[in-house]
RODO-2510 file (C-alpha; in nm, 4 decimals, decimal comma):
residues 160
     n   res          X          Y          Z
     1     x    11,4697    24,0002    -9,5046
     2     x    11,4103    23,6992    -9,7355
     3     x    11,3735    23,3662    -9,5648
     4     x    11,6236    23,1115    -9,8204
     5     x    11,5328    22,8200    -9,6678
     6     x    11,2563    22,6282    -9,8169
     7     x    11,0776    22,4826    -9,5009
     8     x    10,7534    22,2816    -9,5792
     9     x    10,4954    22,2471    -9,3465
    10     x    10,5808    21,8699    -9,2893
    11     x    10,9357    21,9873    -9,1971
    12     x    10,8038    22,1974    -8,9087
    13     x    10,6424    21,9055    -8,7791
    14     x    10,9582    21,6883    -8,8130
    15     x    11,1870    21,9501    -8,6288
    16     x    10,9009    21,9592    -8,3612
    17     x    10,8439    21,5989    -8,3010
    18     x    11,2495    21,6177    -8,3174
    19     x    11,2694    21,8694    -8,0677
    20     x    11,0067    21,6786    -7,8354
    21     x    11,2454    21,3534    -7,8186
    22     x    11,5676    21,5217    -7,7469
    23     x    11,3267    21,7213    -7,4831
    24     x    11,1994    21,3915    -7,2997
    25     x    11,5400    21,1781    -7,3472
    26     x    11,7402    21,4984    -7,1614
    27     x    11,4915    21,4728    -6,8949
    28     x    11,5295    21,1290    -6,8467
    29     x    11,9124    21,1471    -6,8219
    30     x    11,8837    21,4250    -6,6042
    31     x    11,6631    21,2581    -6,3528
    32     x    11,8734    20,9221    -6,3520
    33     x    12,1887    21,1731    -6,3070
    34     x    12,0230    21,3953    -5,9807
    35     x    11,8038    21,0856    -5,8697
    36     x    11,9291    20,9111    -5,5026
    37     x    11,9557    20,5222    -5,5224
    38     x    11,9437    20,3746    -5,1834
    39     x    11,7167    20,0411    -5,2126
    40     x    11,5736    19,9123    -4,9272
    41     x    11,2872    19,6466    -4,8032
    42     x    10,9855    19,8671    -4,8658
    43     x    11,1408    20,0274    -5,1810
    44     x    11,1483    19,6698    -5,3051
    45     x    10,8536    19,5639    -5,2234
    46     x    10,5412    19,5106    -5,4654
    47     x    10,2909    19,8320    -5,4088
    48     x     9,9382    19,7816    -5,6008
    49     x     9,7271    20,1236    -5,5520
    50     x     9,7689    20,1332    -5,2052
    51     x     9,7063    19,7938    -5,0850
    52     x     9,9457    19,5742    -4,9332
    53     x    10,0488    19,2907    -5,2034
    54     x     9,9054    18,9765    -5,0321
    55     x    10,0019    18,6198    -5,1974
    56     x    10,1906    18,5152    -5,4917
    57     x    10,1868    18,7134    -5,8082
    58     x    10,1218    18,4502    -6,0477
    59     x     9,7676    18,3964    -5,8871
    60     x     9,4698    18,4305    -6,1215
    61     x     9,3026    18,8095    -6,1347
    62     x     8,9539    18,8626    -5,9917
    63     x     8,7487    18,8974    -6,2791
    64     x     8,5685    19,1491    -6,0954
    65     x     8,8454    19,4256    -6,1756
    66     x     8,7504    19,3549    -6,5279
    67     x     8,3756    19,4121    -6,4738
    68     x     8,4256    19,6837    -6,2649
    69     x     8,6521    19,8566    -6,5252
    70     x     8,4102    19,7599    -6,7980
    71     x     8,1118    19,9660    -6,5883
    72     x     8,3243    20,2835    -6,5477
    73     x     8,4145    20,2959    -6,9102
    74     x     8,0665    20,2711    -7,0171
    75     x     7,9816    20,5369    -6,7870
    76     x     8,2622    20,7442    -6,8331
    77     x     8,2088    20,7001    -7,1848
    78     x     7,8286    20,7797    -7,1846
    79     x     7,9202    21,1196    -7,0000
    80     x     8,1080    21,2511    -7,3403
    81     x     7,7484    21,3081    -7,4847
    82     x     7,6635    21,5682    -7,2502
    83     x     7,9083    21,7995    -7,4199
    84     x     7,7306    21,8327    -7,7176
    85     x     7,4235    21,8393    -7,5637
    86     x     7,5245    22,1241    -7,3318
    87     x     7,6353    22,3408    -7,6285
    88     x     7,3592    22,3070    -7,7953
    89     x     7,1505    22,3560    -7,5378
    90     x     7,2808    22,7024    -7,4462
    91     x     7,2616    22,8048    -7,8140
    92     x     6,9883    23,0763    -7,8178
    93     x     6,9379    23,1228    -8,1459
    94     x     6,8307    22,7782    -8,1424
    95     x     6,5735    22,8068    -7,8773
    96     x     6,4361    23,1271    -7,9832
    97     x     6,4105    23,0118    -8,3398
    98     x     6,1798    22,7128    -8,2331
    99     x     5,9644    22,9026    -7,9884
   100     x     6,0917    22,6879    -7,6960
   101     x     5,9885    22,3642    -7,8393
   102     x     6,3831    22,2525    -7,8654
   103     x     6,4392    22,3281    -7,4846
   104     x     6,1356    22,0393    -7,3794
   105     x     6,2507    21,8363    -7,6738
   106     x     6,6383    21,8614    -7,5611
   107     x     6,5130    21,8129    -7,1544
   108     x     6,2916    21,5046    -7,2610
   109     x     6,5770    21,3374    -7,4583
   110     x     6,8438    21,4019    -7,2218
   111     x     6,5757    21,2685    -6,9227
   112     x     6,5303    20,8968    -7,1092
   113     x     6,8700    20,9146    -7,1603
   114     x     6,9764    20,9504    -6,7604
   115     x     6,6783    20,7151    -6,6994
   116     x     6,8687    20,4454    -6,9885
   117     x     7,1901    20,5087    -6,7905
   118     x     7,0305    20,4961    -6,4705
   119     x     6,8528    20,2286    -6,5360
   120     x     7,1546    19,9669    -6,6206
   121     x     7,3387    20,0999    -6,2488
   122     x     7,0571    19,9920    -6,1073
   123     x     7,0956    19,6513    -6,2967
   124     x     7,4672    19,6476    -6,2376
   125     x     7,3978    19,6877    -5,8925
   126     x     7,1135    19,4415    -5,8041
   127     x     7,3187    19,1376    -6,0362
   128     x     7,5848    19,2170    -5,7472
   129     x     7,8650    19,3441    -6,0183
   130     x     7,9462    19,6930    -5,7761
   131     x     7,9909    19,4758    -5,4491
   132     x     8,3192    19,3927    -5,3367
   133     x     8,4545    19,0904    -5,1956
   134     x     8,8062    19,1452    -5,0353
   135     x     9,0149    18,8047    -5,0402
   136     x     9,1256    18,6392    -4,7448
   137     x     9,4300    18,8108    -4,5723
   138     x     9,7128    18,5786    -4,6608
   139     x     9,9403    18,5406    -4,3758
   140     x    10,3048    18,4604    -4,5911
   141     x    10,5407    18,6792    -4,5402
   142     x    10,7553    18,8111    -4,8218
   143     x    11,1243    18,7054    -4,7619
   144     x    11,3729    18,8794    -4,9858
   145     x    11,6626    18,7403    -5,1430
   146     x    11,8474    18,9991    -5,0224
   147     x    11,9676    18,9984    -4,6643
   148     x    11,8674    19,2428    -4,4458
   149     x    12,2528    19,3356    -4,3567
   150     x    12,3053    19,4212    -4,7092
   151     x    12,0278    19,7045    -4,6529
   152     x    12,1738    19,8340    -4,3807
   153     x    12,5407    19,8210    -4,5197
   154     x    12,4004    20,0516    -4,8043
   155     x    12,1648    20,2792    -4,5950
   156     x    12,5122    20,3543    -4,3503
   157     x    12,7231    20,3588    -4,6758
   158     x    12,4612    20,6617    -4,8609
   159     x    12,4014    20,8495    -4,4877
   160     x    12,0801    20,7509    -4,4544
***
């Protein structure tokens, strides 16, 4: 059986990326259809990582969650380039080809290259950048615009 219609390779990307929207906007309506709406206090209520929200939002940000961020990219980062070397490394051909010599050159490079990394922790951590300061607990209390009744009145209202 002869296939008539002339699909490109292009157009089998199209009708994928297609098929991947109508996919994730079906979803969506789906889970705004079956989802339950019943707002309350804690459902409105800021939630950062765990932590309760303490102060105003429009305070400045601790620069240390940009230093912090900036150490575990550069780590995380740095950890990419023991892939290759790992491959490499277990290459036999390799190894047996240079009579050993590549297994002490590979150990000695990837050594000085932990000691490099280790090296700027160790920095990171003496200039103080890895200790954490929590802010003083501030004592306001967040006071909704919504009256409490109201979250009642909808919590008896949905059966909750």
């Amino acid at each position: 059986m002869e296939n008539n219609l002339p699909l490109s390779e292009w157009s089998v990307i199209l009708l994928f990326i297609i098929g991947a929207v109508i996919f994730v906007i079906i979803g969506l309506l789906f889970a705004k259809i079956i989802r339950p709406n019943k707002p309350n206090y804690e459902k409105l209520t800021t939630y950062e990582s765990g932590e309760e929200p303490i102060g105003n939002a429009w305070n400045k940000i601790n620069i240390r969650y940009y230093t912090l961020a900036l150490i575990f990219i550069l780590f995380e980062v740095e950890m990419i380039f023991f892939f290759p070397w790992a491959t490499v490394y277990a290459n036999k051909t390799i190894i047996l080809n240079t009579n050993g010599k590549w297994l002490w050159f590979s150990m000695v490079e990837m050594a000085i290259f932990i000691l490099i990394l280790g090296i700027g922790l160790a920095y990171a951590w003496v200039k103080g950048y890895l200790d954490w300061a929590k802010p003083a607990e501030n004592t306001s209390v967040f006071v909704s615009p919504i009256p409490n009744q109201k979250y009642q009145e909808l919590n008896a209202k949905f059966g909750k």
